[in-house]
N, C-alpha and C positions, 0 to 999 in steps of 0.2 A: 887955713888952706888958701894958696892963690887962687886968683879968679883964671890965669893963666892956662890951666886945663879948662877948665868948665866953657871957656870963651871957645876955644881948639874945638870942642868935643863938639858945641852948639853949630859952632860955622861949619863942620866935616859935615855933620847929620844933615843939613839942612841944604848944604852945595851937592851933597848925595840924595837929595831928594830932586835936586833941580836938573842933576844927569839924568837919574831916571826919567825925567821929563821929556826933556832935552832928546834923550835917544828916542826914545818912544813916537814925540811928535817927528821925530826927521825919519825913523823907520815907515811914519805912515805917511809922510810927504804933506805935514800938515802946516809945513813953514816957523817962522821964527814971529809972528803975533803975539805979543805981551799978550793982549788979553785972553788967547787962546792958552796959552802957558800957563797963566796964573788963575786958569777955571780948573786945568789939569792938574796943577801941583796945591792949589788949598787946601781940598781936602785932603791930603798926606801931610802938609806942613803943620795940620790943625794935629791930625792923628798922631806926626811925631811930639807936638807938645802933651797932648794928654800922653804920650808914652813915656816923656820927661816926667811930670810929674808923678805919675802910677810908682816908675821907676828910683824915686827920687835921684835921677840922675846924676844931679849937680853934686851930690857924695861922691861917686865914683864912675865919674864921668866918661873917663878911655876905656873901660874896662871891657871886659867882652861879655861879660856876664848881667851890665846893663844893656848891650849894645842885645843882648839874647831875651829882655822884655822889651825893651822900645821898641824893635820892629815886629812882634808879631799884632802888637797897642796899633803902631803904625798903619798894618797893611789893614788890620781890620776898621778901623773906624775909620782911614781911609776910602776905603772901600763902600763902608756903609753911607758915608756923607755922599759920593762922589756918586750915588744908587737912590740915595733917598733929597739927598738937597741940592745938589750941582745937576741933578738930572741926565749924568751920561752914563753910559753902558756899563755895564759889571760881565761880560762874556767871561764863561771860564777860562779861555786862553789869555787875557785879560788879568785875571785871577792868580792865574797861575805862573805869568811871565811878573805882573807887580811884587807878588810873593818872593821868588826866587833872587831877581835882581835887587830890589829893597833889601833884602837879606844879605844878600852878597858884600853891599855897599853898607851897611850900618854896623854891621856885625864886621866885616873884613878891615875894617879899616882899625878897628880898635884890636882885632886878632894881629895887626900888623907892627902897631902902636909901640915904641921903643921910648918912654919919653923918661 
């Protein structure tokens, strides 16, 4: 198998984690601070790799049917790091907006996937 999907599928997941960010810190007017960014986005970047491997993704990589375990992997142990070891908020709007958009973007893009 080429590394040529698995490379695609890794860079989508992970620039879709960094939108998610990206939107999130400019809806709450939290500016563009690296370090602010990457306290937000670790624990989902950590979350999407344990989701890579649970999934063993790197098999089938675009597929939407990985993309349908890696992010619910994602938002959860996301969630739990970003509650138990990054020490920021878990509010359930929070909850429920990381849910949706993650899902939108990990799952959509591989539903859209023509490769």
């Amino acid at each position: 198998m080429s590394k040529r999907p698995v490379l695609l599928a890794a860079t989508l997941d992970i620039v879709a984690i960094a939108v998610f960010v990206v939107v999130g810190r400019r809806s709450h007017h939290e500016g563009h601070a690296l370090r602010g960014f990457a306290r937000v986005a670790a624990p989902f970047l950590i979350g999407l790799a344990v989701g890579w491997v649970i999934a063993r993704a790197w098999k089938t990589p675009t597929s939407t049917s990985t993309g349908l375990v890696i992010w619910p992997i994602t938002v959860a142990v996301g969630l739990l790091l970003r509650r138990l070891v990054f020490d920021n908020g878990t509010a359930l709007p929070f909850i429920i907006v990381a849910t949706i958009f993650t899902g939108l973007l990990l799952v959509g893009w591989r539903a859209l996937y023509r490769g």
